[in-house]
Backbone bond lengths (Angstrom), bond angles and torsions (degrees), N, CA, C in turn:
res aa  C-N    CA-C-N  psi(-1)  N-CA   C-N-CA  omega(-1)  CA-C   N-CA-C  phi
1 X - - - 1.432 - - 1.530 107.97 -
2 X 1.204 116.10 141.85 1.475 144.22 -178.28 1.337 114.37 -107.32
3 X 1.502 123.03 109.61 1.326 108.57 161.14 1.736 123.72 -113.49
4 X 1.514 120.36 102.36 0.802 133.89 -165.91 1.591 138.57 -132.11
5 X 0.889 107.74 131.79 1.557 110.43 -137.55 1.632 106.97 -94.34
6 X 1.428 120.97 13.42 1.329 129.16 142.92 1.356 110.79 -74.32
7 X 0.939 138.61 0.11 1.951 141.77 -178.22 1.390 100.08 -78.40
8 X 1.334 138.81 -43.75 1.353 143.85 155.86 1.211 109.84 -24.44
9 X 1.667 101.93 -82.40 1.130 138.54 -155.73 1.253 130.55 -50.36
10 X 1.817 107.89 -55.30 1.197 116.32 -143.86 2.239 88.24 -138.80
11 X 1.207 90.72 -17.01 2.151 110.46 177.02 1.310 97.09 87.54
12 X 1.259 116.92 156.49 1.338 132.96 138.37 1.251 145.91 23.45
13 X 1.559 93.74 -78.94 1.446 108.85 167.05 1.610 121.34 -67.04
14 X 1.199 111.19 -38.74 1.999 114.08 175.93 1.457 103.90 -57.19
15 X 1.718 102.51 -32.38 1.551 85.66 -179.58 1.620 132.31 -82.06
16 X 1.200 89.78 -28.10 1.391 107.43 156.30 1.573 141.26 -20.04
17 X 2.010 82.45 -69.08 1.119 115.16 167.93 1.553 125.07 -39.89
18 X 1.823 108.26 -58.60 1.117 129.62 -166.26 1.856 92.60 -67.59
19 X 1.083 115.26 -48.28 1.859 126.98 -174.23 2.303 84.70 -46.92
20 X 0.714 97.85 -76.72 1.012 122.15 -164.42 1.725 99.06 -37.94
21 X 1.145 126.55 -52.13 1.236 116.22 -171.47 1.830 109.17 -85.98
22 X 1.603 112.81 -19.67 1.488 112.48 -160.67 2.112 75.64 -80.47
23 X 1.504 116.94 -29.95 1.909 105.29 -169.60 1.796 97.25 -58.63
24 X 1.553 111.87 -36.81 1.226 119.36 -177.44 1.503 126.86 -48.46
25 X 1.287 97.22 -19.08 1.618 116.73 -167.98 1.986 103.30 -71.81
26 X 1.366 97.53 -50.52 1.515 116.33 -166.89 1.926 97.95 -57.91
27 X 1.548 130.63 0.79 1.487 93.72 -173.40 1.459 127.14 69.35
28 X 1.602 112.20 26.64 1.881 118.68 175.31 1.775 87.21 71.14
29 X 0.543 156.55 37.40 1.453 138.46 -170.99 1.323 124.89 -122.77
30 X 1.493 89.03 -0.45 1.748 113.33 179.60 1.398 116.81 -47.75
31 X 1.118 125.61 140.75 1.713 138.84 179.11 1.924 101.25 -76.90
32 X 1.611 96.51 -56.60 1.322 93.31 174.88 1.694 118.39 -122.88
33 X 1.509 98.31 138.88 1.884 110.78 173.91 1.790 108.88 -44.86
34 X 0.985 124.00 153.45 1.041 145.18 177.50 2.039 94.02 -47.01
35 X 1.703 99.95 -65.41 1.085 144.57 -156.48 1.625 102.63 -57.53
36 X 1.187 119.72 -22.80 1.790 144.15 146.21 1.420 128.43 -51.50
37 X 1.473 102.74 -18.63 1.705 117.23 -151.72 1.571 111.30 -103.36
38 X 1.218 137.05 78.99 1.578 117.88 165.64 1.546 119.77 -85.36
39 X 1.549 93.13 147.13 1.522 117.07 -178.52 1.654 107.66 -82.60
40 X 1.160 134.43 136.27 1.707 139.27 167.76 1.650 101.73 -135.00
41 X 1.357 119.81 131.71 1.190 137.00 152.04 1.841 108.75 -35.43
42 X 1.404 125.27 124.48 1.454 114.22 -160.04 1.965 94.58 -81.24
43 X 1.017 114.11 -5.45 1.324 94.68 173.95 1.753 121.14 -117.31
44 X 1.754 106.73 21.90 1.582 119.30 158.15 1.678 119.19 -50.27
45 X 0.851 95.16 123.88 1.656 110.70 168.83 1.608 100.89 -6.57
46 X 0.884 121.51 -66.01 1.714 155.84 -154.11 1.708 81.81 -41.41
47 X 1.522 97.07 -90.66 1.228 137.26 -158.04 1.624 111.01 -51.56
48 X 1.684 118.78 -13.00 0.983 128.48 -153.08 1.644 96.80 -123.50
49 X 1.259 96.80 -37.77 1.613 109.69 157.16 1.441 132.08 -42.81
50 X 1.229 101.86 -59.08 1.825 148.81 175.46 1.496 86.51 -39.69
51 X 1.859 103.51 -82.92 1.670 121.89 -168.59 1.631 96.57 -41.17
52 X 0.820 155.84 -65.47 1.326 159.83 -156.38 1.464 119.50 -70.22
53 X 1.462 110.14 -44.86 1.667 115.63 157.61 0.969 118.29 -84.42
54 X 1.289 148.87 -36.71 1.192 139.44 173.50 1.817 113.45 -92.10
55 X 0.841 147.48 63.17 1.093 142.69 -171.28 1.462 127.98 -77.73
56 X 1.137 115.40 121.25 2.063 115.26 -156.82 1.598 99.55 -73.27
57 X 1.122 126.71 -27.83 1.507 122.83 -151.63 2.091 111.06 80.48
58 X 1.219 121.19 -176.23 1.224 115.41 -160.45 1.522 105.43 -75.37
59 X 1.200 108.82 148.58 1.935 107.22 -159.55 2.036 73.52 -107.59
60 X 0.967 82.68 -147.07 1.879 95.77 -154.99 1.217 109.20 -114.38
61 X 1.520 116.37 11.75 1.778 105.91 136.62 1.354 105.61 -120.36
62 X 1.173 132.91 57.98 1.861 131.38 -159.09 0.716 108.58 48.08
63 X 0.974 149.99 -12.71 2.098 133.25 -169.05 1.665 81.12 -57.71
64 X 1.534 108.46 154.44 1.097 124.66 155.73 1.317 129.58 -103.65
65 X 1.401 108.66 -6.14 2.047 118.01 164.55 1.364 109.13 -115.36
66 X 1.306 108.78 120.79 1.919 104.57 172.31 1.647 101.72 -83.34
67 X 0.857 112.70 151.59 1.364 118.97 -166.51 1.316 109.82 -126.27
């Protein structure tokens, strides 16, 4: 799961897109299929849920949720 805040913005599919070309980068060599991958708006219920139960501790500019 992806939480990304072009899903609003730009839908689904652009994000997709972008997933799709950065897997392209690796040379087939990908761990995971595209087809594995869901997109969520980073501020869906879900994702906001997630940040709160799972909590990383401070990521590497202080934020304390990587998102």
């Amino acid at each position: 799961m992806v939480a990304y805040p072009e899903v609003n913005e730009q839908g689904p599919h652009a994000v997709y897109e972008k997933i799709r070309r950065a897997l392209g980068e690796f040379d087939g060599e990908t761990a995971i299929p595209l087809s594995m991958i869901g997109v969520l708006d980073d501020n869906a219920d879900l994702v906001r849920l997630l940040g709160v139960a799972l909590s990383t501790g401070p990521g590497p500019y202080g934020n304390p949720n990587i998102r």
